[in-house]
C-alpha positions, 0 to 999 in steps of 0.5 A, a space after each residue: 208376474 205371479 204364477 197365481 195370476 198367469 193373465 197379469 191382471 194384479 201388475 195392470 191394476 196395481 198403479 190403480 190401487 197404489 193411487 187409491 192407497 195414496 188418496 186414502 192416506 192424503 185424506 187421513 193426514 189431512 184430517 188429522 191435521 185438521 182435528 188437531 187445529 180445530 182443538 186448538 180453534 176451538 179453545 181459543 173460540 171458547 175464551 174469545 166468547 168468555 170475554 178474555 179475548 183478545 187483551 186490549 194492548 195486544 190487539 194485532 192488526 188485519 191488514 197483513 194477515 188479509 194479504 197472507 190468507 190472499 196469496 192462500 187464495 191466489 195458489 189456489 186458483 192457480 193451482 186449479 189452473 195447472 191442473 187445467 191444463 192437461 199433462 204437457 208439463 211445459 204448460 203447467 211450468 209458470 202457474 205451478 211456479 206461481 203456487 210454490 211462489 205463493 206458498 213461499 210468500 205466505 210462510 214467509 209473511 206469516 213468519 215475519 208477522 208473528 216475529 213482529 208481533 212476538 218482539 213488538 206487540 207484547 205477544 210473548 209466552 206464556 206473558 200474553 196468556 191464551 191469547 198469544 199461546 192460541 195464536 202461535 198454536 193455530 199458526 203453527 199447525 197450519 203453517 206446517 200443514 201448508 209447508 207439507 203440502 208444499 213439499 208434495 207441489 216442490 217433488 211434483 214440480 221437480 217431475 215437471 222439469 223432467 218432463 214427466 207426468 205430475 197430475 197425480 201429485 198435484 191432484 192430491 196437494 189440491 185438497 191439501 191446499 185448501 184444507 190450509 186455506 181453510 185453515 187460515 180462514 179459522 185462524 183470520 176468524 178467530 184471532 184476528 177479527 174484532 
């Protein structure tokens, strides 16, 4: 305890202040993330309404992507009842266990589906031009998006085993997950819609 704070009203609110610090920085990272997406976002926009967009021979279907953004949707729900259910870590162990899973699932089929599209779909760099660089490029960043927040849901669910308090972190990987959902949204938008 500090000799200049002989009541201790600095080591009471500093968990307060270290929690807003937090909150303020999740923000800054999230909104960094998003800048740099929609940069790319918007240059694919701008070639899509200049006719480029995408090559006929090229033109990759919606059927897995639609699913892919689906488990996006379905984390979230289920990250929305974690945190419903109040502290007790063993009421929150299933669902949390169903975001990570969906998270998973997501990069997972995302992974394969541009594997398929690289080697099958003639999307390779730089032979399919804008197209395939915008495609990769908006993949990329929200996909690496997504596997930081999944981290941040991967330590609180590890405190959650322990039986120690995680509504802090999950509450900050909530804004984080649906930046990525609304991320991929953009991205269906863009690239995948006729």
């Amino acid at each position: 305890m500090s000799t200049n704070d002989p009541a201790g009203t600095l080591a009471s609110t500093s968990p307060q202040r270290d929690e807003g610090n937090l909150w303020f920085g999740v923000v800054i990272a999230h909104g960094a993330a998003a800048m740099l997406f929609c940069a790319v976002a918007f240059t694919a926009g701008f070639y899509r309404l200049r006719g480029f967009w995408p090559p006929a021979s090229a033109r990759p279907g919606v059927l897995v992507p639609a699913l892919a953004g689906g488990l996006l949707v379905v984390g979230a729900v289920l990250l929305h009842v974690v945190l419903g259910r109040g502290a007790d870590p063993r009421r929150i162990r299933l669902p949390l266990l169903g975001v990570l899973g969906a998270g998973a699932g997501f990069l997972a089929t995302q992974a394969a589906w541009l594997h398929v599209l690289f080697w099958y779909r003639d999307l390779r760099i730089p032979d399919s031009g804008v197209f395939g660089s915008a495609l990769y490029g908006l993949s990329a960043v929200q996909a690496a998006h997504l596997a930081v927040v999944l981290v941040g849901l991967l330590r609180a669910g590890l405190r959650v085993l322990r039986g120690l308090e995680a509504r802090a972190p999950l509450r900050r990987a909530l804004p984080g997950w649906w930046c990525s959902t609304v991320m991929y949204g953009v991205l269906f938008a863009v690239v995948y819609l006729p």
